[in-house]
Every structure is written in structure tokens, then in C-alpha cells.
N, CA, C and O atoms as CSV, one atom per row, in Angstrom:
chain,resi,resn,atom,element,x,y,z
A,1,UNK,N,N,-1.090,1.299,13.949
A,1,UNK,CA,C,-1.003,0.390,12.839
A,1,UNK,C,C,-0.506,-0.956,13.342
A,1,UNK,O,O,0.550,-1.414,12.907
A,2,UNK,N,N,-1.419,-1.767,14.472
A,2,UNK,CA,C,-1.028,-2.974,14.884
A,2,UNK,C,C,-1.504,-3.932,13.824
A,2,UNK,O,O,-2.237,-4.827,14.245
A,3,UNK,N,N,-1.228,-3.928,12.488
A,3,UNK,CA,C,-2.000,-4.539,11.498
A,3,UNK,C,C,-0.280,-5.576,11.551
A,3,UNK,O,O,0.796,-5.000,11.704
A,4,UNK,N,N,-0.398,-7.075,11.394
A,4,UNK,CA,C,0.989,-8.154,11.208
A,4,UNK,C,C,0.888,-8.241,9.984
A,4,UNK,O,O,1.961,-8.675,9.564
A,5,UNK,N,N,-0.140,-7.985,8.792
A,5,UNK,CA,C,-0.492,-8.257,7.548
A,5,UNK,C,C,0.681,-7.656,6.455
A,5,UNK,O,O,1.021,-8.045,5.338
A,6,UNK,N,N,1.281,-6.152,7.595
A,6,UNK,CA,C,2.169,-5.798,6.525
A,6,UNK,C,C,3.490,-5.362,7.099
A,6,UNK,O,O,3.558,-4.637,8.092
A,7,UNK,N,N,4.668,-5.877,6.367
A,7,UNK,CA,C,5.532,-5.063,7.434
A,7,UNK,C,C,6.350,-4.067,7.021
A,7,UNK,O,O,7.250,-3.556,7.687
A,8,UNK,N,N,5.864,-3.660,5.359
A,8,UNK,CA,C,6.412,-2.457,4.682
A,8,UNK,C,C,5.344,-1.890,4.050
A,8,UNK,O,O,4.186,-2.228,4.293
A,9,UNK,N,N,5.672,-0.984,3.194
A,9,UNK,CA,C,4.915,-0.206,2.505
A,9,UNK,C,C,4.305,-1.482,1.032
A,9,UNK,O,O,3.282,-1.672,0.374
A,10,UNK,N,N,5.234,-1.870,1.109
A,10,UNK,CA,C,5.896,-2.875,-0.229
A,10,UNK,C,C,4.873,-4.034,-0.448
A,10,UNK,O,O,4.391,-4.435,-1.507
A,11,UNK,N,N,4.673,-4.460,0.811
A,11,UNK,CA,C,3.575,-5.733,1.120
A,11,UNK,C,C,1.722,-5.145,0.124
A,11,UNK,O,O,0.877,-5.703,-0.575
A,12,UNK,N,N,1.928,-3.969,0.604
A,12,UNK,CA,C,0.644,-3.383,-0.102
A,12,UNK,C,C,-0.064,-3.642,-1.198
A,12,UNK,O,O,0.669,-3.233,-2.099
A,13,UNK,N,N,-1.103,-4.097,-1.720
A,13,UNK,CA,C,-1.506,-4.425,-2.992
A,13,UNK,C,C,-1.582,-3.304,-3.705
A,13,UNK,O,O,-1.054,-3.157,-4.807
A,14,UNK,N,N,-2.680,-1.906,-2.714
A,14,UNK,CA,C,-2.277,-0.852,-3.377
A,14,UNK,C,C,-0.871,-0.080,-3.822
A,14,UNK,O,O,-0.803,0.707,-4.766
A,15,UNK,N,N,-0.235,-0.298,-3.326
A,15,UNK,CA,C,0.864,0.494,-3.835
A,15,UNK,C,C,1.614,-0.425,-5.001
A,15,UNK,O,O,1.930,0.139,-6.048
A,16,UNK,N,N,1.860,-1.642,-4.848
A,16,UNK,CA,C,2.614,-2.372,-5.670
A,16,UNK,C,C,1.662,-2.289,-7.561
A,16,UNK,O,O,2.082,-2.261,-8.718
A,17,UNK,N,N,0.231,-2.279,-6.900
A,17,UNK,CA,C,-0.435,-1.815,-8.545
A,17,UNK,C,C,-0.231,0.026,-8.545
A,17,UNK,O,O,0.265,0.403,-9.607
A,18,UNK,N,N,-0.411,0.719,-7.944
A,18,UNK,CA,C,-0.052,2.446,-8.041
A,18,UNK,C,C,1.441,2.311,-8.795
A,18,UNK,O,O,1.691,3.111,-9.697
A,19,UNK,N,N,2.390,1.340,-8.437
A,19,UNK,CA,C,3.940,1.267,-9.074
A,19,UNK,C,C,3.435,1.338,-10.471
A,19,UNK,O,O,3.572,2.299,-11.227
A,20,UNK,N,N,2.610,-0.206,-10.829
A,20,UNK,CA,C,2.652,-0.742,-12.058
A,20,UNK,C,C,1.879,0.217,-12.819
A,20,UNK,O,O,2.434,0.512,-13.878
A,21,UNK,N,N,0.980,0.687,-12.653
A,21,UNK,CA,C,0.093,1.578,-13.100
A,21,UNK,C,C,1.060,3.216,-13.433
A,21,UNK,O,O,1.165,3.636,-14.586
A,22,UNK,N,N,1.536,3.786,-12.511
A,22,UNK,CA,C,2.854,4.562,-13.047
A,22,UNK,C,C,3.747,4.495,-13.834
A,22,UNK,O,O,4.125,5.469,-14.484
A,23,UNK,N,N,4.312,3.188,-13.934
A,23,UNK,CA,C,5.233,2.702,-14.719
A,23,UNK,C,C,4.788,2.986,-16.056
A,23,UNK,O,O,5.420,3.598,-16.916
A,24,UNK,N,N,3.466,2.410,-16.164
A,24,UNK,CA,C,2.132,2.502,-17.477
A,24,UNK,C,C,2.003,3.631,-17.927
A,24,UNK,O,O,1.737,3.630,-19.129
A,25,UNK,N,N,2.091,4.744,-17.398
A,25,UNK,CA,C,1.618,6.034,-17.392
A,25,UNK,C,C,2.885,6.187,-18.250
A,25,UNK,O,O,2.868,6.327,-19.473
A,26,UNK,N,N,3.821,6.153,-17.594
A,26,UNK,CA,C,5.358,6.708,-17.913
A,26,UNK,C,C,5.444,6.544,-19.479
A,26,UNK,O,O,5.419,7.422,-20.341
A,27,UNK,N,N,5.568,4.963,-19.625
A,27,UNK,CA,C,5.801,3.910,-20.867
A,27,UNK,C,C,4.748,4.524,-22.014
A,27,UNK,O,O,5.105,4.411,-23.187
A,28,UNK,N,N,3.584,5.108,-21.757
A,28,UNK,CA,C,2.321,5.442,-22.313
A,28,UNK,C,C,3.014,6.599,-23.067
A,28,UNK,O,O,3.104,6.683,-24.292
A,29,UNK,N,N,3.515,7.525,-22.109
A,29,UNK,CA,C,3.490,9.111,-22.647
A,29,UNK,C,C,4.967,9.285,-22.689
A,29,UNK,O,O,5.323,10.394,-22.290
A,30,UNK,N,N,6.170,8.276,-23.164
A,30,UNK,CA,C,6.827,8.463,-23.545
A,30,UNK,C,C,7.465,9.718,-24.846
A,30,UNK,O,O,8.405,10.511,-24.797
A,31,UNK,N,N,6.649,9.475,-25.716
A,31,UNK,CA,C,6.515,10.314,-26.847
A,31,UNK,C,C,5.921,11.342,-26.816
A,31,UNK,O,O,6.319,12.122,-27.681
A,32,UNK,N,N,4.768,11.886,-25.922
A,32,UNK,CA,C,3.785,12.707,-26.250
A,32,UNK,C,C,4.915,14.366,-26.095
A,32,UNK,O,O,5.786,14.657,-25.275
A,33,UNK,N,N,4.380,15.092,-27.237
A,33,UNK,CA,C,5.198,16.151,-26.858
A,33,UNK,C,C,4.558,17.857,-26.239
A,33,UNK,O,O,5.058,18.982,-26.259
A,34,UNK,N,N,3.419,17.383,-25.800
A,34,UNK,CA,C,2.690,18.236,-24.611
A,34,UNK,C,C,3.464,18.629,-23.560
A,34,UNK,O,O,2.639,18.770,-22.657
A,35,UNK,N,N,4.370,18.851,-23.189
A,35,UNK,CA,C,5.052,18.820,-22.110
A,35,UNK,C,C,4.637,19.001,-20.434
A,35,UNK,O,O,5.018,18.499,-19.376
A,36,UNK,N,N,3.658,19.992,-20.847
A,36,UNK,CA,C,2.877,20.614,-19.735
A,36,UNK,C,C,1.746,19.356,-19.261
A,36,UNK,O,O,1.573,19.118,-18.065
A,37,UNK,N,N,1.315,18.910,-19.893
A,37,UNK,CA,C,0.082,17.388,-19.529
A,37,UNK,C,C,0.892,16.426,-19.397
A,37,UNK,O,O,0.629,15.728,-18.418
A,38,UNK,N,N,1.867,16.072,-20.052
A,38,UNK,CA,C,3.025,15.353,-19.863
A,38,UNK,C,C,3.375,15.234,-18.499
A,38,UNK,O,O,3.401,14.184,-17.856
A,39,UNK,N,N,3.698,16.608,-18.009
A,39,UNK,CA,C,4.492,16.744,-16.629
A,39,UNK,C,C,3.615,16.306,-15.477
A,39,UNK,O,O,3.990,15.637,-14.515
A,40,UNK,N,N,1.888,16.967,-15.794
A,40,UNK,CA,C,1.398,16.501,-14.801
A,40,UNK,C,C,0.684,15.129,-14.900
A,40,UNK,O,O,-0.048,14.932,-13.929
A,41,UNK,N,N,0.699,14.212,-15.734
A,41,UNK,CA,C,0.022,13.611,-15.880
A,41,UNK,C,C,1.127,12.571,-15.013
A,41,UNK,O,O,0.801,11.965,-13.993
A,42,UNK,N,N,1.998,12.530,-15.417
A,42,UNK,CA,C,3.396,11.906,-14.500
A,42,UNK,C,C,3.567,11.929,-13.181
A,42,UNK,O,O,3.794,11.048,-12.352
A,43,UNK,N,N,3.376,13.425,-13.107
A,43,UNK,CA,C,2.995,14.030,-11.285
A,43,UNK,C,C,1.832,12.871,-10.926
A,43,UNK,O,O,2.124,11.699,-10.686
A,44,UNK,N,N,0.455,13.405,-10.932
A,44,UNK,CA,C,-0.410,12.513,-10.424
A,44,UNK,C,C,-0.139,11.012,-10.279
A,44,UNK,O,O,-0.592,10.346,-9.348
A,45,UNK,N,N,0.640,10.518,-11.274
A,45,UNK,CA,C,0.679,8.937,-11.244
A,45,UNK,C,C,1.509,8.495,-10.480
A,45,UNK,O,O,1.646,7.290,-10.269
A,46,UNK,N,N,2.530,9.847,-9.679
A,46,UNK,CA,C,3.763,9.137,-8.696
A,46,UNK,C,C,3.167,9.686,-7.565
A,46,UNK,O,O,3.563,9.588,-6.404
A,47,UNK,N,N,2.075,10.338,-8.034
A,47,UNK,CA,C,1.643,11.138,-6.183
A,47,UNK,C,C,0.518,9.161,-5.598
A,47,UNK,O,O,0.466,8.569,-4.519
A,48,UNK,N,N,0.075,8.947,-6.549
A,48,UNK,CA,C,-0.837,7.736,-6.276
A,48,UNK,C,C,0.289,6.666,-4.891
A,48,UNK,O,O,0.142,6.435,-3.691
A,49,UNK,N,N,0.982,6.420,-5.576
A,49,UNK,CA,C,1.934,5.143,-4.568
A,49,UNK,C,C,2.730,5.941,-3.520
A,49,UNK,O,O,2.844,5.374,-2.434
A,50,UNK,N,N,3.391,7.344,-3.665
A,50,UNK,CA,C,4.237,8.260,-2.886
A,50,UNK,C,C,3.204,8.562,-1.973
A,50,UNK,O,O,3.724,8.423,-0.866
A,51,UNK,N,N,2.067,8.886,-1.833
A,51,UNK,CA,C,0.905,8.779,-0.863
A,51,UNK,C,C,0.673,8.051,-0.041
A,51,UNK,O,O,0.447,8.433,1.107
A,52,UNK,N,N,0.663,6.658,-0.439
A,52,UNK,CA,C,0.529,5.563,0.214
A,52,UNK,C,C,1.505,5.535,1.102
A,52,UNK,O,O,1.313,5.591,2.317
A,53,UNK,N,N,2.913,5.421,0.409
A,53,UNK,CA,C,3.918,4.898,1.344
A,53,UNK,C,C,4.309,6.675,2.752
A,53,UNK,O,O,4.783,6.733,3.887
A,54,UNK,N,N,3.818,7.647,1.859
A,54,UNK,CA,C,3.952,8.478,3.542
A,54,UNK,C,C,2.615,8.143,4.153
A,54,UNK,O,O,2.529,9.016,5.016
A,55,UNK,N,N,1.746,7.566,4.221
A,55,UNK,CA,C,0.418,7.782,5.226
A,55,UNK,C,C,1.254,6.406,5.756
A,55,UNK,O,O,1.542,6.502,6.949
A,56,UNK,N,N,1.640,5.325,5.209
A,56,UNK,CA,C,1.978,4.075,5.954
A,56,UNK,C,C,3.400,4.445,7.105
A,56,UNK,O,O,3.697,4.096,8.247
A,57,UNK,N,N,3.911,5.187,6.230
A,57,UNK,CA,C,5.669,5.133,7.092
A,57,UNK,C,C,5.028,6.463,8.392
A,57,UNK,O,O,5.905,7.118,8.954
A,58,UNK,N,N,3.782,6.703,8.701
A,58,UNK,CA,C,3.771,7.885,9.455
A,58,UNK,C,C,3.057,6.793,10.600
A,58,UNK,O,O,2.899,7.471,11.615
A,59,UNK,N,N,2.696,5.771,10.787
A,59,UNK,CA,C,2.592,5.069,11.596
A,59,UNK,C,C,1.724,4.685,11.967
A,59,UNK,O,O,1.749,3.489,12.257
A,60,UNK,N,N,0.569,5.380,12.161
A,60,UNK,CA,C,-0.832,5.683,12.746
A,60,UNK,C,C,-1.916,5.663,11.445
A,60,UNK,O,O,-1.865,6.275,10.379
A,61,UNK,N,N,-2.900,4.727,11.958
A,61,UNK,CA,C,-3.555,4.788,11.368
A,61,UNK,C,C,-4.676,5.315,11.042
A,61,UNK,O,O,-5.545,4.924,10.262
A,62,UNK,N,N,-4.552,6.851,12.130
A,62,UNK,CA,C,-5.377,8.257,11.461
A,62,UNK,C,C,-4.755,8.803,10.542
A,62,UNK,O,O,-5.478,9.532,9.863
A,63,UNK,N,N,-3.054,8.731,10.034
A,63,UNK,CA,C,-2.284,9.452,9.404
A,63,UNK,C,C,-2.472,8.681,7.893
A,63,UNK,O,O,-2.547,9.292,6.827
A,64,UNK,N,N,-2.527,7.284,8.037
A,64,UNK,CA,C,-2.994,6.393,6.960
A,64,UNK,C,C,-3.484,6.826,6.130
A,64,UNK,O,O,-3.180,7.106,4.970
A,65,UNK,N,N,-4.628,6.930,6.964
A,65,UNK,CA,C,-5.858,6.800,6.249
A,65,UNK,C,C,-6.289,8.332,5.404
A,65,UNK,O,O,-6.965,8.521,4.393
A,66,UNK,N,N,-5.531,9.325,6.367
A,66,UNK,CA,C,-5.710,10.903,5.585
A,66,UNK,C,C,-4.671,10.565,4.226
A,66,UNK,O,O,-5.012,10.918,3.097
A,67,UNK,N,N,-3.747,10.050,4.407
A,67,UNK,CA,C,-2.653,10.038,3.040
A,67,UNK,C,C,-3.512,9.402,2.232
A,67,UNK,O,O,-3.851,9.975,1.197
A,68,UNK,N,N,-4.057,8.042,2.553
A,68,UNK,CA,C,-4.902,7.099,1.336
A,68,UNK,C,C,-5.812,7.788,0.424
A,68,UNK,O,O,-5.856,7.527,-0.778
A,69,UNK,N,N,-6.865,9.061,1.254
A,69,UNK,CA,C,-7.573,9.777,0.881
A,69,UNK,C,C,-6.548,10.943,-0.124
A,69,UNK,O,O,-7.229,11.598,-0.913
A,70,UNK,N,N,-5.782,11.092,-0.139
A,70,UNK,CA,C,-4.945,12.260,-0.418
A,70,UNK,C,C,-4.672,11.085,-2.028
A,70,UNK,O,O,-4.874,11.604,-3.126
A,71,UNK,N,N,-4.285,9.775,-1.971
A,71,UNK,CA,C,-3.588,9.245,-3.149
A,71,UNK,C,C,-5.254,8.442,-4.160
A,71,UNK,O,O,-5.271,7.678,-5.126
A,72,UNK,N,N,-5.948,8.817,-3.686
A,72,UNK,CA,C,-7.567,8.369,-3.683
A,72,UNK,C,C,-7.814,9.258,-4.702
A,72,UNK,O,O,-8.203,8.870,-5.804
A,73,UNK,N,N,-7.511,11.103,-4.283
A,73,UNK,CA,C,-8.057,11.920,-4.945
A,73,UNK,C,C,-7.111,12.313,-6.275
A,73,UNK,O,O,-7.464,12.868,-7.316
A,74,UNK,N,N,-5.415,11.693,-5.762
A,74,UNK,CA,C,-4.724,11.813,-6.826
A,74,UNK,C,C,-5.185,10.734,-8.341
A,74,UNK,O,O,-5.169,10.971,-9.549
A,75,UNK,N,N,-5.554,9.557,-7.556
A,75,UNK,CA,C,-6.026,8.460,-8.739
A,75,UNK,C,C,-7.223,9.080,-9.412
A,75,UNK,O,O,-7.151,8.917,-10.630
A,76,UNK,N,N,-8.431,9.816,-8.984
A,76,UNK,CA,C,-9.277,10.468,-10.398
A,76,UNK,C,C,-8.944,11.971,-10.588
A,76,UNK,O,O,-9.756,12.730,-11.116
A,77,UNK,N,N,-7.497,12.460,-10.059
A,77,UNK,CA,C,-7.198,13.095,-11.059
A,77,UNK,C,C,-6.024,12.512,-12.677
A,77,UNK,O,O,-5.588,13.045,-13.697
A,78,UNK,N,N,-5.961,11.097,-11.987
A,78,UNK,CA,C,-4.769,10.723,-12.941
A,78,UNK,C,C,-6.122,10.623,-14.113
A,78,UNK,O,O,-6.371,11.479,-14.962
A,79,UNK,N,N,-6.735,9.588,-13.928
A,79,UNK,CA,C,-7.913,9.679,-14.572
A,79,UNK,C,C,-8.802,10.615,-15.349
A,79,UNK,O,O,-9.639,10.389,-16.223
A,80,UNK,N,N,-8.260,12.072,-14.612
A,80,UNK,CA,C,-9.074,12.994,-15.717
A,80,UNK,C,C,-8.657,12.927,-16.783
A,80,UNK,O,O,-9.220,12.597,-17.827
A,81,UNK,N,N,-7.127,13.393,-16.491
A,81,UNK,CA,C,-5.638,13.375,-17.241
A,81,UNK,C,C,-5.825,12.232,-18.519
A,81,UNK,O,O,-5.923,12.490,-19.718
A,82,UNK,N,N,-5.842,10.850,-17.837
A,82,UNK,CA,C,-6.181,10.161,-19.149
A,82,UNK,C,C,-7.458,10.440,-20.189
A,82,UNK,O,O,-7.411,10.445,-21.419
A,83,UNK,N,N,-8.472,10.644,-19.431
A,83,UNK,CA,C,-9.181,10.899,-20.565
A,83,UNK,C,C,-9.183,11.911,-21.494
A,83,UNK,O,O,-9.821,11.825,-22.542
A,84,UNK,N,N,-8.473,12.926,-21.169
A,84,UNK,CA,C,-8.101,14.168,-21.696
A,84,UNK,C,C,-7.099,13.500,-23.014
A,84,UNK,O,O,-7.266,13.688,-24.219
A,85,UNK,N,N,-6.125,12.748,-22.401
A,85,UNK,CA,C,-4.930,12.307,-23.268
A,85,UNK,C,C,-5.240,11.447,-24.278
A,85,UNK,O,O,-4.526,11.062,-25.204
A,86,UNK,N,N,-6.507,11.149,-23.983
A,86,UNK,CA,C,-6.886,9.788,-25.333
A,86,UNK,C,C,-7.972,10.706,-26.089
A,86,UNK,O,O,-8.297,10.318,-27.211
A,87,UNK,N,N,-8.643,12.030,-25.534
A,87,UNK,CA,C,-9.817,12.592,-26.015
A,87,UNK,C,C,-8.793,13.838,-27.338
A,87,UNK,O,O,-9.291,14.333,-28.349
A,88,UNK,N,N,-7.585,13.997,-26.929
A,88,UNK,CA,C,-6.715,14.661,-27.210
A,88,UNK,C,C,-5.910,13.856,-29.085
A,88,UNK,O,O,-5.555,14.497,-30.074
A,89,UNK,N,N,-5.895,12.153,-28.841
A,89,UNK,CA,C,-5.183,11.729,-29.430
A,89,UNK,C,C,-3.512,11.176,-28.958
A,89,UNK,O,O,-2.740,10.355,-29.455
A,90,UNK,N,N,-3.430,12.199,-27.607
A,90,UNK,CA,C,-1.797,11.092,-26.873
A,90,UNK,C,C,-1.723,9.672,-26.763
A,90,UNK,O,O,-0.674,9.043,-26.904
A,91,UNK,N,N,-3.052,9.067,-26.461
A,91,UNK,CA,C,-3.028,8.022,-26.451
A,91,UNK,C,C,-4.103,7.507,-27.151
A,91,UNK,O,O,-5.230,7.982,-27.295
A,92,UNK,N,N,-3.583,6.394,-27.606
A,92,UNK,CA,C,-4.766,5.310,-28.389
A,92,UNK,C,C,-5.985,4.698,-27.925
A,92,UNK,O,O,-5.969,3.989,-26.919
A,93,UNK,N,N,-7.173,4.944,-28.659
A,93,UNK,CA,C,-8.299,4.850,-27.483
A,93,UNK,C,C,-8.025,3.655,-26.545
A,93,UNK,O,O,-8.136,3.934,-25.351
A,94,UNK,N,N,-7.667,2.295,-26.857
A,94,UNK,CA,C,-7.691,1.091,-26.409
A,94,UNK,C,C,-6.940,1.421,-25.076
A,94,UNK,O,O,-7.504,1.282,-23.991
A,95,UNK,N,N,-5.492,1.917,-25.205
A,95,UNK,CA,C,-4.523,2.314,-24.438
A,95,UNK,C,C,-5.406,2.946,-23.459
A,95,UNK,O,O,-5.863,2.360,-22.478
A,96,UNK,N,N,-5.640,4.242,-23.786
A,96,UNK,CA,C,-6.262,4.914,-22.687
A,96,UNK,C,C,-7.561,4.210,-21.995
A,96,UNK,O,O,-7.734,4.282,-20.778
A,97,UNK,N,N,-8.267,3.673,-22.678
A,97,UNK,CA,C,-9.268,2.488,-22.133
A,97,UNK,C,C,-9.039,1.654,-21.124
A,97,UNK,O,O,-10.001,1.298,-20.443
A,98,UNK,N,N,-7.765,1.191,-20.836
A,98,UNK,CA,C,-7.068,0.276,-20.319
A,98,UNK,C,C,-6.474,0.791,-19.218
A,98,UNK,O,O,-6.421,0.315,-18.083
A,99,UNK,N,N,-6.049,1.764,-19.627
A,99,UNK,CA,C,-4.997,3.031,-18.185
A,99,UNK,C,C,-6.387,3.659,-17.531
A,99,UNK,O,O,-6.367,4.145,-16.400
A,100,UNK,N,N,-7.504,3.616,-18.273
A,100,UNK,CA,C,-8.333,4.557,-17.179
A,100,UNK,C,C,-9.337,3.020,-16.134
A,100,UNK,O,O,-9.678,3.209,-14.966
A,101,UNK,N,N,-9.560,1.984,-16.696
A,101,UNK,CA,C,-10.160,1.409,-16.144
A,101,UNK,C,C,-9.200,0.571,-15.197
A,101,UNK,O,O,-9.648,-0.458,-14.693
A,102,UNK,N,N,-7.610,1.057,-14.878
A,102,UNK,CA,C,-6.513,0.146,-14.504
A,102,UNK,C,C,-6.942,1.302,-13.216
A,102,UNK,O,O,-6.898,0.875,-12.062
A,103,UNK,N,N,-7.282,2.511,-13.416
A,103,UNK,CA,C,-7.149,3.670,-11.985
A,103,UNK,C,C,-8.140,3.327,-11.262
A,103,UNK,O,O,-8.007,3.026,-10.075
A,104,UNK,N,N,-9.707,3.327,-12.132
A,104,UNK,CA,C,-10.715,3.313,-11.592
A,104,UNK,C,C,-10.444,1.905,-10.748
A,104,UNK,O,O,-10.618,2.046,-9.538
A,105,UNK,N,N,-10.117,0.799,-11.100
A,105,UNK,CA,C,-9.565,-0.601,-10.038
A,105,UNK,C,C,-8.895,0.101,-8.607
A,105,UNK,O,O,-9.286,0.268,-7.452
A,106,UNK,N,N,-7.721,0.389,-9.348
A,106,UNK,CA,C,-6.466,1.255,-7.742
A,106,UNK,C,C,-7.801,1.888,-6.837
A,106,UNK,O,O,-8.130,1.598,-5.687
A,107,UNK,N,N,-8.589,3.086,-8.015
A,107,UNK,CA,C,-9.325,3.934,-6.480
A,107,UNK,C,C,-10.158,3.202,-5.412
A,107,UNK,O,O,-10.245,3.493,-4.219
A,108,UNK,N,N,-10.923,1.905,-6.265
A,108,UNK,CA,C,-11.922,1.247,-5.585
A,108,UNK,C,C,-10.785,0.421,-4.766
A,108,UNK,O,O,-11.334,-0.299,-3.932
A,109,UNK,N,N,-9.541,0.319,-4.750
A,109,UNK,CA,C,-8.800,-0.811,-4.168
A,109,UNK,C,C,-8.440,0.379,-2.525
A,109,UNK,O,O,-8.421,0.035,-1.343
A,110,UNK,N,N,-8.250,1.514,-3.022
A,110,UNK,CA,C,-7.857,2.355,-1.863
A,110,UNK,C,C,-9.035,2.688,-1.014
A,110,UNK,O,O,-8.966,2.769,0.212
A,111,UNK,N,N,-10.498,2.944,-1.956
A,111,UNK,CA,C,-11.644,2.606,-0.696
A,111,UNK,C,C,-11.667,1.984,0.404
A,111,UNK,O,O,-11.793,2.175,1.613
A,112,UNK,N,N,-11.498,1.127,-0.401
A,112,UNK,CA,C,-11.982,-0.805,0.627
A,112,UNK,C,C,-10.457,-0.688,1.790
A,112,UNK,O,O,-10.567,-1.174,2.915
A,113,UNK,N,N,-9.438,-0.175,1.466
A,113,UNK,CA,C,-8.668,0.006,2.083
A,113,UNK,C,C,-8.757,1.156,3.604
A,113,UNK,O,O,-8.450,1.093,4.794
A,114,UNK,N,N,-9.224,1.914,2.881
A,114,UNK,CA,C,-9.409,3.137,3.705
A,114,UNK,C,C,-11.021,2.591,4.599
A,114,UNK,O,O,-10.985,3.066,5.734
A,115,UNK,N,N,-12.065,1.933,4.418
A,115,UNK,CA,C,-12.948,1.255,5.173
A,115,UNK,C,C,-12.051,0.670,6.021
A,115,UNK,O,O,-12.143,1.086,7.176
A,116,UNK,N,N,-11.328,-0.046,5.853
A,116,UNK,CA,C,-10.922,-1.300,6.361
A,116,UNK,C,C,-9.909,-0.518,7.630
A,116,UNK,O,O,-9.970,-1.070,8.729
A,117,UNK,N,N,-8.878,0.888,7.503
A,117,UNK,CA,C,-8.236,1.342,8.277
A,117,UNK,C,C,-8.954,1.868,9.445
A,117,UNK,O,O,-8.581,1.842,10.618
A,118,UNK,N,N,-10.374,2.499,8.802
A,118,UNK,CA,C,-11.147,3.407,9.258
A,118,UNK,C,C,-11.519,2.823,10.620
A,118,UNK,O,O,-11.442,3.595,11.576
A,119,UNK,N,N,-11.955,1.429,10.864
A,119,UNK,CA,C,-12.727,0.880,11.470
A,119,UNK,C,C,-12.058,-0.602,12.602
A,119,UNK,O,O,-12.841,-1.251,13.295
């Protein structure tokens, strides 16, 4: 990872939107009293940025790039999750409209990322 572009996890575009986008998730399903979709829907949205920052803090950028893929597959499962949660009524269509097209951004952002490590 001789990349000067970053010198934490923190610098990351992906991760700093995986934060905001969690945060969203959180703030979203405050109320919902599903507990069980609740729990994981929370899970997936902290596995998105907690991904990132172990493939980065592991040094190498074969290790990267397997974590990116790992927080890649967590972002369309957060995504199922939402659509479930707005198809459900947890969330308001607009809301969930907004949280699912905020993931589908992150995954295409961790692509171009994961090209970019790859090569």
C-alpha cells in the first residue's frame, strides 16, 4: 500500500460515506420495533466501513482489496435489508428511496476502488 493519497483509514471517501450512511441507517430505524431486522440491518451497515478500515490497517494491498470485496458484499446486503424495511412499512418510501440509492453510490464507490487497488 505505497499509495501517499492516504495516510489513514479516515482519508477514505469510502469509508467516511459507509460512516454517514450508518449513522442514516441507525437514525432511520431508531423506532422500528422488529428487533431481529433491526439488529441486522445495523450489523450490515457497520460491517460496510469496519471492512474497509481492517482491509486498509492490514497493509497490503491483496488484503485491501479482499476486505473491500467483503464490505462490497456487505453494502447489497444492507440494501436488501432496506428494501425489505420500506416494502415492510419501517421506513417511509422516500426514506428508504434515499438510503437505498445512498448504498447503491458506496457499492459503485468501492468498485472503482477495488479496480483501482487491483491494478
Amino acid at each position: 500500500m505505497e499509495d501517499k493519497n492516504y495516510q489513514s483509514f479516515e482519508d477514505l471517501l469510502v469509508w467516511q460515506e459507509g460512516i454517514k450512511l450508518c449513522l442514516e441507517v441507525y437514525s432511520s430505524m431508531r423506532d422500528c420495533r422488529d428487533f431481529g431486522l433491526k439488529d441486522q440491518i445495523q450489523r450490515s451497515s457497520v460491517s460496510v466501513p469496519s471492512n474497509v478500515t481492517e482491509g486498509f490497517e492490514r497493509q497490503t494491498d491483496k488484503k485491501f482489496v479482499q476486505y473491500l470485496f467483503i464490505a462490497k458484499g456487505s453494502c447489497g446486503e444492507l440494501r436488501t435489508q432496506l428494501y425489505l424495511t420500506t416494502e415492510l412499512g419501517y421506513l417511509e418510501k422516500q426514506k428508504g428511496t434515499a438510503l437505498i440509492q445512498r448504498a447503491r453510490k458506496l457499492s459503485s464507490m468501492l468498485q472503482n476502488l477495488i479496480k483501482v487497488r487491483r491494478h
